[in-house]
C-alpha positions as CSV (number, residue, x, y, z in Angstrom):
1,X,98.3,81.5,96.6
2,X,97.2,78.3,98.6
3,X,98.5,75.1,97.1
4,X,95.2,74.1,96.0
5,X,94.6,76.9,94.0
6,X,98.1,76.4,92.2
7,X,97.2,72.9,91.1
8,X,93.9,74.1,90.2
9,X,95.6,77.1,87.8
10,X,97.8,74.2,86.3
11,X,97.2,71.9,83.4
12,X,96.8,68.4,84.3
13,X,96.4,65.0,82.1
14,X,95.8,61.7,82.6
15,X,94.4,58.2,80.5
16,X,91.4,56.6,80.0
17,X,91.5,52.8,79.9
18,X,90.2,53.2,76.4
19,X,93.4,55.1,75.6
20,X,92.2,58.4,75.4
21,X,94.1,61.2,76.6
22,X,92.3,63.8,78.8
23,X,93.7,67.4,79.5
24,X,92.3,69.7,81.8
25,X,92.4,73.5,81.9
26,X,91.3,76.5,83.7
27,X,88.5,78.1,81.2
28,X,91.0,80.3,80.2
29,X,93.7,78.4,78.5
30,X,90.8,75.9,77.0
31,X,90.4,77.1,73.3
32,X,94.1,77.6,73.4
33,X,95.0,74.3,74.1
34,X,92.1,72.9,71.9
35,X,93.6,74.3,69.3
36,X,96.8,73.2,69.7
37,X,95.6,69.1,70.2
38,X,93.3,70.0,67.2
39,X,95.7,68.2,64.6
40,X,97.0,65.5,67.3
41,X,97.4,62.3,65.1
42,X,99.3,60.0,67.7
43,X,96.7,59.5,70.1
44,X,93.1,61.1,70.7
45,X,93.1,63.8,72.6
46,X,90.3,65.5,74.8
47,X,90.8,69.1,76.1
48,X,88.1,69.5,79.3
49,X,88.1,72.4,82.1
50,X,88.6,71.8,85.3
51,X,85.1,70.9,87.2
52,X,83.2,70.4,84.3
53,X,80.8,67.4,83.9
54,X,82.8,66.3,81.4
55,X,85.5,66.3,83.8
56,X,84.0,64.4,86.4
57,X,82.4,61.9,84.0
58,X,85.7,61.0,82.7
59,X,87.4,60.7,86.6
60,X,84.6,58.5,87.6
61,X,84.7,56.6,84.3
62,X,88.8,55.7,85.4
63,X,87.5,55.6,88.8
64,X,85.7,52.8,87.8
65,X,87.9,50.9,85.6
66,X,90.3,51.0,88.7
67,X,87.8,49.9,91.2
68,X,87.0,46.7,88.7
69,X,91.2,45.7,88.3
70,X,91.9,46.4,92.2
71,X,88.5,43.6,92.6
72,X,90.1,41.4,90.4
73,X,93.4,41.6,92.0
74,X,91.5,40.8,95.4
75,X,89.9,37.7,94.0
76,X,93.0,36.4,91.9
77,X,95.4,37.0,95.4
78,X,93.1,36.3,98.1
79,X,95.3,36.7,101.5
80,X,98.3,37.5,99.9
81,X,96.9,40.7,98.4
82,X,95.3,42.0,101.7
83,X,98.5,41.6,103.6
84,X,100.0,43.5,100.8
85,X,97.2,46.2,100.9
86,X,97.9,46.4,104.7
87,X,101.7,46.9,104.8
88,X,101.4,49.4,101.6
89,X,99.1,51.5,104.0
90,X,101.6,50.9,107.2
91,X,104.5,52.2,104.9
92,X,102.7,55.1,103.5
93,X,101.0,56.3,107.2
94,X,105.2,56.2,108.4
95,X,106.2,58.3,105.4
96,X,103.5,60.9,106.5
97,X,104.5,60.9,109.4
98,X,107.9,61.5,109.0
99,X,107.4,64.3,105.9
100,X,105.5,65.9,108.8
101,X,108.5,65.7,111.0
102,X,110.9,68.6,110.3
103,X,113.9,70.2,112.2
104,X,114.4,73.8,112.2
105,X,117.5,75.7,113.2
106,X,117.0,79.2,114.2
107,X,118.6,81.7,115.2
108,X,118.7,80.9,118.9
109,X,121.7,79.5,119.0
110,X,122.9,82.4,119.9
111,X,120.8,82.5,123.2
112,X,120.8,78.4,124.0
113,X,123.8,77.3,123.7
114,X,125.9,79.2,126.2
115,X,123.6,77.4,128.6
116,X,124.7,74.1,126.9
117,X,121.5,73.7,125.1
118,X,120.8,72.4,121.7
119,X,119.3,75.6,119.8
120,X,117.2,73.0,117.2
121,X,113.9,73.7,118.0
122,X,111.4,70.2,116.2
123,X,108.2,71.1,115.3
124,X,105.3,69.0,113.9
125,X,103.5,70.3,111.1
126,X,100.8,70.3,108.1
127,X,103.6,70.9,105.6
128,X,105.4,68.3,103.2
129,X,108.6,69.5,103.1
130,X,111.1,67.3,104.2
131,X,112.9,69.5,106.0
132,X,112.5,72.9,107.0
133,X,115.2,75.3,105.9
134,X,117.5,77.5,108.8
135,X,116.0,81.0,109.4
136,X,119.3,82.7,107.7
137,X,119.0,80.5,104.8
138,X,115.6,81.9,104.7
139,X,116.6,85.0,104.9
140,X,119.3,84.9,102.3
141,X,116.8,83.2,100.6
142,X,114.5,86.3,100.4
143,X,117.3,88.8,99.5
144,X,118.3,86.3,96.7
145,X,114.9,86.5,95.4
146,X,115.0,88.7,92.0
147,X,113.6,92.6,92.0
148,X,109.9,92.7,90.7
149,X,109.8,95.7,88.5
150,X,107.0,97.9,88.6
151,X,105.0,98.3,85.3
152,X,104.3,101.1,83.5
153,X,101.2,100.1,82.2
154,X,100.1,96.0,81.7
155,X,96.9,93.8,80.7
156,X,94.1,94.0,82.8
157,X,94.1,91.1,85.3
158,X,91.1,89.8,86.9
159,X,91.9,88.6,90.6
160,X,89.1,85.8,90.3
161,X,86.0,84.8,88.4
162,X,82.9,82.6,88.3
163,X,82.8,80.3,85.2
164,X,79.3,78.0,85.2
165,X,79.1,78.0,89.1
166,X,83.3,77.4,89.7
167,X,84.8,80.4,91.4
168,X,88.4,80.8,90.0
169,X,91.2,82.7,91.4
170,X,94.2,84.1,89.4
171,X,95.8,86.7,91.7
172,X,97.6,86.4,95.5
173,X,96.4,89.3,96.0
174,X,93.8,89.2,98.6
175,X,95.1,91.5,101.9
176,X,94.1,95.3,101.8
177,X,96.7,97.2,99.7
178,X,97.9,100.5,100.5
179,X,96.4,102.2,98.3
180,X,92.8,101.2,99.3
181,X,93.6,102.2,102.8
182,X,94.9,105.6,101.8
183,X,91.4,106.1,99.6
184,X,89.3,105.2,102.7
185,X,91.1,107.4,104.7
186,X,90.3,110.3,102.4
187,X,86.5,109.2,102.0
188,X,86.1,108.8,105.4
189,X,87.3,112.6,106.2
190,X,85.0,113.8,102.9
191,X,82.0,112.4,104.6
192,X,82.7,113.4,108.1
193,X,82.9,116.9,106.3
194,X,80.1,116.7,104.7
195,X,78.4,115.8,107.8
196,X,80.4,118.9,109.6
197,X,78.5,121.2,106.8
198,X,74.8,119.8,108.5
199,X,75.2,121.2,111.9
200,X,76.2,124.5,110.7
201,X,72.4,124.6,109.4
202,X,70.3,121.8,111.0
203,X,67.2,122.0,109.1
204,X,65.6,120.1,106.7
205,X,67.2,121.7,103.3
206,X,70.5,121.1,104.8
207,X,69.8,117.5,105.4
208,X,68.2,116.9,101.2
209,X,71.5,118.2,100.3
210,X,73.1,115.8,102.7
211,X,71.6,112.8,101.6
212,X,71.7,113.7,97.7
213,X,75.5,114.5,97.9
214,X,76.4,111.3,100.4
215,X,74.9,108.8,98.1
216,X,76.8,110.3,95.2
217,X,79.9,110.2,97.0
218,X,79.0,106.8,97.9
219,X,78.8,106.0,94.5
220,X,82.0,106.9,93.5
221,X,83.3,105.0,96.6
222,X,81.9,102.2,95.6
223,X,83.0,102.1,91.8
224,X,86.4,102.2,93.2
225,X,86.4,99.9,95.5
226,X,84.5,97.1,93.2
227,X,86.9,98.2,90.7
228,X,90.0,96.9,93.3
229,X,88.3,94.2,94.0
230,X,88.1,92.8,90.3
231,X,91.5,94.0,89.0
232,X,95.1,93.7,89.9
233,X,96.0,97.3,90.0
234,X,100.1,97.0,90.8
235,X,100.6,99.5,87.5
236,X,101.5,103.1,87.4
237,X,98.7,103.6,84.7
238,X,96.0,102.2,87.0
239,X,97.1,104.3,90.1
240,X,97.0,107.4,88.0
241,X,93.8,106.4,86.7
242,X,92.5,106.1,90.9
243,X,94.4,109.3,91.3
244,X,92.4,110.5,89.0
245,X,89.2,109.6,90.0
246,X,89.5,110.4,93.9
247,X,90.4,114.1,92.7
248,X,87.3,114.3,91.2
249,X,86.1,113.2,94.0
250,X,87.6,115.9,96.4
251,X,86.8,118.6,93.7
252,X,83.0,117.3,93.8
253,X,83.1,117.5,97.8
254,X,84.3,121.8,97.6
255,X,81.3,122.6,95.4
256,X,78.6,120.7,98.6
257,X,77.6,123.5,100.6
258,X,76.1,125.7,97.5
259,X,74.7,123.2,95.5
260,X,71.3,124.0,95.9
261,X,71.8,127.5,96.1
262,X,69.0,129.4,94.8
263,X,71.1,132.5,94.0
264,X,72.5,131.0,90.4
265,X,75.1,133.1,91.3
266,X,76.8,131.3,94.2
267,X,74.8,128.1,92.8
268,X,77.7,124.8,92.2
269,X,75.3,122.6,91.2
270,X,76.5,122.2,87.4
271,X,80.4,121.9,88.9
272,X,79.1,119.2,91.6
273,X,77.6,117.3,88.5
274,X,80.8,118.0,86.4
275,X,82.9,116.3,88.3
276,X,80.6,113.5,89.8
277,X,80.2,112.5,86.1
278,X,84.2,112.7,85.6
279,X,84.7,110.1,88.1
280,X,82.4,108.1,86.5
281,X,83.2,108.1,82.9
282,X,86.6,107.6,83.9
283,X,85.4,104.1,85.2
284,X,83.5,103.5,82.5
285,X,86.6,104.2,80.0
286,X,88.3,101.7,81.9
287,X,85.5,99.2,81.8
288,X,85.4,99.7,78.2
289,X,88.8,99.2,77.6
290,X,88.6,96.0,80.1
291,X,85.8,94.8,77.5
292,X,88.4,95.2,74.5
293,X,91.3,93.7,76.1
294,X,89.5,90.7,77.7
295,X,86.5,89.3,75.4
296,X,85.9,86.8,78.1
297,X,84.6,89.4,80.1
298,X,82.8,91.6,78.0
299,X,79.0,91.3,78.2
300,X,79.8,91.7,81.6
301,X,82.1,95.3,80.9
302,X,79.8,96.4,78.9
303,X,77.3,95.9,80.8
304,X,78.6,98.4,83.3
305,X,79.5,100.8,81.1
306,X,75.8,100.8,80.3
307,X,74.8,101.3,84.2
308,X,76.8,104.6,84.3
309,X,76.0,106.0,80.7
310,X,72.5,105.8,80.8
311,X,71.5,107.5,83.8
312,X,74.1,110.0,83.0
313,X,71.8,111.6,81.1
314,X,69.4,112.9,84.2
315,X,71.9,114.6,85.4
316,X,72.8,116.2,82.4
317,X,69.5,117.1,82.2
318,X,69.3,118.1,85.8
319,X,71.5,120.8,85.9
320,X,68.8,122.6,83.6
321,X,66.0,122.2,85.9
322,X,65.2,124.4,88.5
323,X,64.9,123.8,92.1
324,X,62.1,122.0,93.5
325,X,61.4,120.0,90.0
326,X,65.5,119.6,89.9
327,X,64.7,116.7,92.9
328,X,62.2,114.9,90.8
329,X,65.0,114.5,88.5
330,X,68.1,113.7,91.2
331,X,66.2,110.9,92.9
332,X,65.5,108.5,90.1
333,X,69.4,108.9,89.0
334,X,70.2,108.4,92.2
335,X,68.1,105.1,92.1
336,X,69.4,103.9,89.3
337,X,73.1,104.5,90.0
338,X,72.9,102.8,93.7
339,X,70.2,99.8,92.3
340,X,70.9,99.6,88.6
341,X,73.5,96.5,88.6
342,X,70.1,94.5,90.3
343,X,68.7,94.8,86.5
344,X,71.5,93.0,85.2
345,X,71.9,90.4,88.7
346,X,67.9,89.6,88.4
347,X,68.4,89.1,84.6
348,X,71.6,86.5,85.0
349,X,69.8,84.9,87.7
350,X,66.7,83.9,86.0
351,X,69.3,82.7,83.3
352,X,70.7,80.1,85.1
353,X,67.5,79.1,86.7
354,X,64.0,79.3,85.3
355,X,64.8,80.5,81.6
356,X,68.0,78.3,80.9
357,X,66.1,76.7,78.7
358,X,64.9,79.9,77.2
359,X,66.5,81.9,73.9
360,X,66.9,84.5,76.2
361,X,68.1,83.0,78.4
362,X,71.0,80.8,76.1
363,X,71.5,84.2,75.1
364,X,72.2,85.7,78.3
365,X,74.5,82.8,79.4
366,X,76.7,82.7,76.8
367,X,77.4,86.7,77.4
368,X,77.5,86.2,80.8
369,X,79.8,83.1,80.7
370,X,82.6,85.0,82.8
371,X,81.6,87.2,85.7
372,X,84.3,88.9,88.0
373,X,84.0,88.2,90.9
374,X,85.2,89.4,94.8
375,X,87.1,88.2,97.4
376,X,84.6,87.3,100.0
377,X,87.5,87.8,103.1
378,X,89.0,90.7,100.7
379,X,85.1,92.2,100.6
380,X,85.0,91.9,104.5
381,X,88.0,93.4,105.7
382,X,87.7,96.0,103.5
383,X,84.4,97.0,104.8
384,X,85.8,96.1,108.3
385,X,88.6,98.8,108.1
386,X,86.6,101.1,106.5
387,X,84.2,101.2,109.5
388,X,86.8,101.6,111.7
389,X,88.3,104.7,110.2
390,X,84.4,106.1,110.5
391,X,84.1,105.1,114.1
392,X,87.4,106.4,114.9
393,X,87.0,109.6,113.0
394,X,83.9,110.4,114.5
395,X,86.1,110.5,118.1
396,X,88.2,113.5,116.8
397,X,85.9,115.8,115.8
398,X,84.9,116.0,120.1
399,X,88.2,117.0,121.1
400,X,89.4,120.5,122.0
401,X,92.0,122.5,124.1
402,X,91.9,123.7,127.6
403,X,93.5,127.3,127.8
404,X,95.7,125.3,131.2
405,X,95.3,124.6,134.5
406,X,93.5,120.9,135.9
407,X,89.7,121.4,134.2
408,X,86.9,118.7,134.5
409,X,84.4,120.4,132.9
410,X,81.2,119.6,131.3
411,X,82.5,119.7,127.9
412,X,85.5,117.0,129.1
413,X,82.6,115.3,130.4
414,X,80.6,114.8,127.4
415,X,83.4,114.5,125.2
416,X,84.5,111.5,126.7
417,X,80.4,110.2,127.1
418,X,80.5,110.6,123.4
419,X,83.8,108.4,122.7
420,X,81.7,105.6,124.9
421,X,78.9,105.8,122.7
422,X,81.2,105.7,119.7
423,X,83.3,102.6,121.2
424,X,79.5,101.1,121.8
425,X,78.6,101.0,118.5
426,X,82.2,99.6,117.3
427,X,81.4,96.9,120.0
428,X,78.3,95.8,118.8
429,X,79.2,95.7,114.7
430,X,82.8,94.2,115.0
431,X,82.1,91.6,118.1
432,X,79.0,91.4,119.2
433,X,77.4,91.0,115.8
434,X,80.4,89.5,114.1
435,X,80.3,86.3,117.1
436,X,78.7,83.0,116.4
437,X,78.5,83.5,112.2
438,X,77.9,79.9,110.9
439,X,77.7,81.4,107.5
440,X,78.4,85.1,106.4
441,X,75.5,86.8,104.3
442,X,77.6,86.9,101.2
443,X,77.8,83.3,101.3
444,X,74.2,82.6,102.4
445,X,72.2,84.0,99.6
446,X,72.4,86.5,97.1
447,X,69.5,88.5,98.1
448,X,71.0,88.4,101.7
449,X,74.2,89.3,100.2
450,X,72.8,92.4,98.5
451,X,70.8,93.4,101.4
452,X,74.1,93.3,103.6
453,X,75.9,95.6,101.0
454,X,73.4,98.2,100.6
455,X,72.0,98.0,104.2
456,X,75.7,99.4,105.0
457,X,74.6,102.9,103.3
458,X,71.8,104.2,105.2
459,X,74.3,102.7,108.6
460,X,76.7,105.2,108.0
461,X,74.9,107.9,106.9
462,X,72.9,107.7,110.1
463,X,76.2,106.8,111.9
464,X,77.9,110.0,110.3
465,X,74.5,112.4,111.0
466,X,74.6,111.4,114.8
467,X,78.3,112.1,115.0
468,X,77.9,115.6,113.6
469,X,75.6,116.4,115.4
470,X,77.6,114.7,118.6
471,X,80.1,117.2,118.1
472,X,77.6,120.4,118.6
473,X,75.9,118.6,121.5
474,X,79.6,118.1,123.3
475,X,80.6,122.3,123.2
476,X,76.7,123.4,124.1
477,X,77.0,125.2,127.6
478,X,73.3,124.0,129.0
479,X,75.1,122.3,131.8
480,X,76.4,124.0,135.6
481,X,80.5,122.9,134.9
482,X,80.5,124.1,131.2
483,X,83.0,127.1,130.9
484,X,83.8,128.7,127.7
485,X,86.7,131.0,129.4
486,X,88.3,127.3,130.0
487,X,88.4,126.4,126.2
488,X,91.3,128.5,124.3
489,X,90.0,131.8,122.0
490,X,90.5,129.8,118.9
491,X,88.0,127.0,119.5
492,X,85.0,129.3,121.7
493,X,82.8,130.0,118.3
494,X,81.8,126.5,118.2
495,X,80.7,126.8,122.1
496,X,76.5,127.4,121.7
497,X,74.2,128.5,124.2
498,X,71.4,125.6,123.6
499,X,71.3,122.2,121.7
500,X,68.5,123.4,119.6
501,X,65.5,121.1,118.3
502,X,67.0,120.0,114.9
503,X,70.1,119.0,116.4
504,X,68.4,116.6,119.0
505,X,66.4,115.1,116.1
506,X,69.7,114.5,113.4
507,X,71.1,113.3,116.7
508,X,68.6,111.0,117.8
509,X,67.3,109.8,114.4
510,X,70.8,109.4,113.4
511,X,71.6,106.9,116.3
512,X,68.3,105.3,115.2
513,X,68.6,104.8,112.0
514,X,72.3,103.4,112.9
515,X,70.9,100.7,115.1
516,X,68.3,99.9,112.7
517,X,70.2,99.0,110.3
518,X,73.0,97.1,112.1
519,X,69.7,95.2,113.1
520,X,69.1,94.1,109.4
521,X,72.8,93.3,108.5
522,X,72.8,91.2,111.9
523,X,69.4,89.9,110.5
524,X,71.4,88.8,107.3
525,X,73.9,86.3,108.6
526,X,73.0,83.1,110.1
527,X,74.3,82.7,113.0
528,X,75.2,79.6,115.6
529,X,71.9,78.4,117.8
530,X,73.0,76.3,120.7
531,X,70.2,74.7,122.6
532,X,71.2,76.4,125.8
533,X,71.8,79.8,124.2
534,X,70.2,81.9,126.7
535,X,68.1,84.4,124.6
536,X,67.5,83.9,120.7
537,X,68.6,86.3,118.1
538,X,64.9,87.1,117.3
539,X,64.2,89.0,120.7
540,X,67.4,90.5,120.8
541,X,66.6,92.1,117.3
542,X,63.4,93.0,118.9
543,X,65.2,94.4,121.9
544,X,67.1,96.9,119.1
545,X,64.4,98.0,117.8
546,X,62.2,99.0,120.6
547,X,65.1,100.7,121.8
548,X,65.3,102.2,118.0
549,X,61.9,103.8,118.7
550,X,62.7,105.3,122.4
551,X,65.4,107.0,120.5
552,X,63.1,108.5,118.1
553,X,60.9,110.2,121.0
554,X,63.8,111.5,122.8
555,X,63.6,114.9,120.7
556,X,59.9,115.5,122.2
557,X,60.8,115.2,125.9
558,X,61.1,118.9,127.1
559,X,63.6,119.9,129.8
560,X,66.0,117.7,128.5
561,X,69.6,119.1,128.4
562,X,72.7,118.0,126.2
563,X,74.2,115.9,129.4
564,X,70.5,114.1,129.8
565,X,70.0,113.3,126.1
566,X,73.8,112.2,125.9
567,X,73.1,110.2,129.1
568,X,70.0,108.6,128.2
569,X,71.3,107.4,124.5
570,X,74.4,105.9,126.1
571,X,72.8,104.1,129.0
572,X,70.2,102.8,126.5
573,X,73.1,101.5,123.9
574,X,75.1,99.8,127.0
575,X,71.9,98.5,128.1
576,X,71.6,97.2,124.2
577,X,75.3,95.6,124.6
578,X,75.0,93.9,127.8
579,X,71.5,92.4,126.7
580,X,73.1,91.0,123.6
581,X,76.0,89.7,125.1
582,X,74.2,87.9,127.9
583,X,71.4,86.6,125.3
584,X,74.1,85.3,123.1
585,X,75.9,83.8,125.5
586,X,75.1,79.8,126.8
587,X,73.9,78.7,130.0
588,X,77.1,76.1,130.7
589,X,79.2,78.8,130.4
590,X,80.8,80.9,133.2
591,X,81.7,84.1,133.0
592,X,84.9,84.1,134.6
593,X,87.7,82.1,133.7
594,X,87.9,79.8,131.4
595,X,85.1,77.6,129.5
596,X,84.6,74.0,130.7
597,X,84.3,72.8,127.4
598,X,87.3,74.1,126.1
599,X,89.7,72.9,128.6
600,X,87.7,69.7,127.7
């Protein structure tokens, strides 16, 4: 934890000039500590949290009173107390300096002084330690450092929180555990497989069940993930509990491919829903019992446990509905559980705005005093890596084996066409996109915010669609140099003869869509706008998206083989990249070398 956040965690004090003694306190400790100065008789005592108005009308009150003695001073000492000023400064601008100045052994000694070299190396930094400790000191240091013993089971802790506009932070945790590496690793091959089960069957019942069973999965994803994000989760009992939850989650993704069977006999749509719901009220227990353990929190807790409980009860009733009424059912759960918390978001907003003067919304403020809240570089990377693991999954699913000899086939060909169009799309989201950000969308605006999170959904879903569907488009032998006799036996059944008409669409709409959306989340950050900046976001949205709709009419130009329509989509993308990079680039700069300015 940064030292600022340490003193901020920590009780402070000081005096009034009337006498009275001010304590401040994270909004946590404050009716502790109110009740312990409740019976002070020595002195009066005020207990205020840190960043209230209290709290600042007191500092500027002493600010004051401090500001009126140092004028006195000035007008009692004339000269004499401006030379003083002056050489109190000088002193304190030498001690800076010096604190700053540190020597540091290290452990090239070793390496130095056989040359007859002094192995000290002096550095010059931010720090205000005196002196820097040797390297094996700090290493003897670290081994001397006492075991932290894993717990069994412990009090929920919330990493950080928003108390009346303060964000507060009470954990160090704030780099990507393990753990939450391990469960996108595991959601990102579910999806892909899920995708897989598509192209088997490209036709429009096979891409309903898609999108229904994605978005649930995506829900339970997300619960997860929010959950890590709000809670320290270093216990055994809370790893079993996400244990417990991403089995549900791989026992909901074997019961896909027949879940809108219309033979009851092979149907798995009560099992799907089983287990969906499993992983659900398993976060809701947990929320609930958050809600018990931490009252601060609770209209907040319980809030959520509402969120999953009441549309809960559509899919119980779905699963006694018959297909094609069953979907008029699905959808609007489906609504609810992706856009339900924007109830409860709309309803604390127009608390602390327009109705705070309202009974509703006093009411709704005083429930809604303590929110948890999420790591804004924590949310990032998270979202970050799992992309990656998508983009780089969608890679493996091209490869296959040669039965020997030196081959350059078509299917080499395409595969490695299809790994440029999947390194294209990484290019534009992590750099392209991610370059010249003045302010990220979570920190412009909530609606921005919430428009970057759930534009992320339909992203990957068309990301993971087009991937699929990459994979049948690389082993289709419509090309000259495509021989199946070069693949080995085990791997020929997914050779086809054509790339068939469903397949071009979910390939092409799936790109589309893709590149839509990364459009809107670029859309949602506000980005750096140099003068000399040679093309302005706007028109490179607008380049997007008319390339958006020449994707989208790819499907209905006959004669087109898999090499074309690979061809075409990945000179179109790289056309896409290079526009963007130019337009975001500035006319002073070069582009060789290094920048002008910089070396300035």
């Amino acid at each position: 934890m940064s030292s600022a956040a340490s003193r901020r965690k920590s009780t402070q004090e000081f005096v009034l000039p009337d006498g009275k003694k001010v304590v401040v306190t994270s909004p946590l400790k404050y009716e502790e500590l109110r009740r312990q100065y409740a019976h002070q008789k020595e002195m009066e005592v005020e207990v205020v949290i840190h960043g209230s108005d209290e709290h600042t009308n007191y500092l500027r009150q002493s600010l004051d009173h401090h500001n009126a003695r140092l004028e006195e001073f000035r007008k009692d000492h004339g000269p004499h107390f401006h030379e003083w000023e002056n050489t109190h400064d000088q002193i304190n601008a030498v001690h800076t300096q010096l604190r700053r100045i540190s020597t540091q052994s290290s452990g090239l000694s070793g390496n130095f002084s056989k040359y007859g070299f002094n192995a000290s190396l002096r550095s010059y930094s931010d720090h205000k330690d005196e002196e820097t400790p040797m390297v094996g000191k700090l290493f003897e240091n670290v081994r001397e450092e006492p075991t932290r013993t894993v717990k069994l089971a412990k009090k929920p802790v919330i990493k950080q929180w928003f108390h009346r506009g303060l964000l507060w932070r009470a954990s160090e945790q704030k780099e990507i555990m393990a753990i939450e590496l391990f469960f996108d690793l595991v959601y990102a091959s579910i999806i892909h497989d899920n995708g897989e089960r598509l192209t088997l069957e490209p036709d429009g019942f096979t891409l309903l069940r898609f999108a229904i069973t994605f978005i649930m999965s995506w829900k339970i994803w997300t619960d997860i993930t929010l959950c890590l994000s709000w809670f320290e989760s270093d216990d055994v009992l809370t790893k079993i509990e996400l244990l417990f939850e991403i089995s549900c989650l791989l026992a909901f993704t074997v019961n896909i491919t027949h879940c809108l069977n219309p033979n009851p006999v092979y149907n798995t749509y009560t099992q799907l829903v089983t287990f969906y719901l499993a992983a659900r009220y398993s976060r809701a227990i947990h929320y609930a019992y958050v809600a018990y353990a931490l009252p601060k929190v609770r209209g907040v807790m319980l809030t959520s446990c509402a969120e999953i409980v009441l549309p809960s009860a559509l899919w119980i009733a779905s699963i006694h509905v018959e297909m094609p009424y069953k979907l008029a059912i699905i959808w609007p759960a489906l609504f609810i559980d992706t856009y339900g918390q924007l109830i409860s978001i709309t309803m604390i907003r127009y608390a602390r705005t327009f109705g705070r003067e309202t009974r509703f919304g006093k009411l709704v403020n005083r429930c809604y005093e303590f929110y948890p809240a999420i790591n804004i570089e924590h949310k990032v990377g998270r979202t970050k890596a799992f992309l990656s693991l998508v983009s780089g999954y969608s890679v493996v699913g091209l490869l296959f084996q040669s039965t020997g000899g030196y081959f350059v086939n078509g299917f080499l060909g395409k595969a490695i066409m299809g790994m440029l169009l999947a390194f294209v799309y990484n290019w534009l989201y992590f750099e392209v996109d991610d370059q010249g950000v003045s302010r990220h969308a979570i920190r412009r605006s909530i609606s921005a915010a919430l428009v970057w999170q759930f534009a992320h959904l339909p992203a990957i879903m068309g990301y993971i669609v087009a991937a699929s569907a990459l994979m049948r488009l690389v082993m289709t032998e419509d090309v000259p140099d495509a021989w199946p006799e070069q693949v080995v036996p085990g791997q020929r059944s997914r050779i086809h003869a054509a790339f068939e008409s469903s397949s071009r669409w979910l390939f092409c709409g799936g790109l589309a869509v893709t590149l839509f959306f990364m459009a809107v989340i670029t859309l949602c950050h506000e980005h750096r706008r140099p003068q000399t900046m040679r093309c302005p976001k706007s028109w490179r949205i607008v380049n997007r998206l008319v390339v958006c709709v020449v994707m989208l009419c790819l499907p209905v130009c006959p004669g087109l083989r898999s090499l074309d329509l690979l061809a075409i989509t990945l000179g179109i993308s790289v056309w896409v990249l290079i526009f963007d990079i130019w337009g975001a680039s500035c006319k002073e700069d070069t582009w060789f070398g290094e920048k002008e300015r910089d070396e300035e």
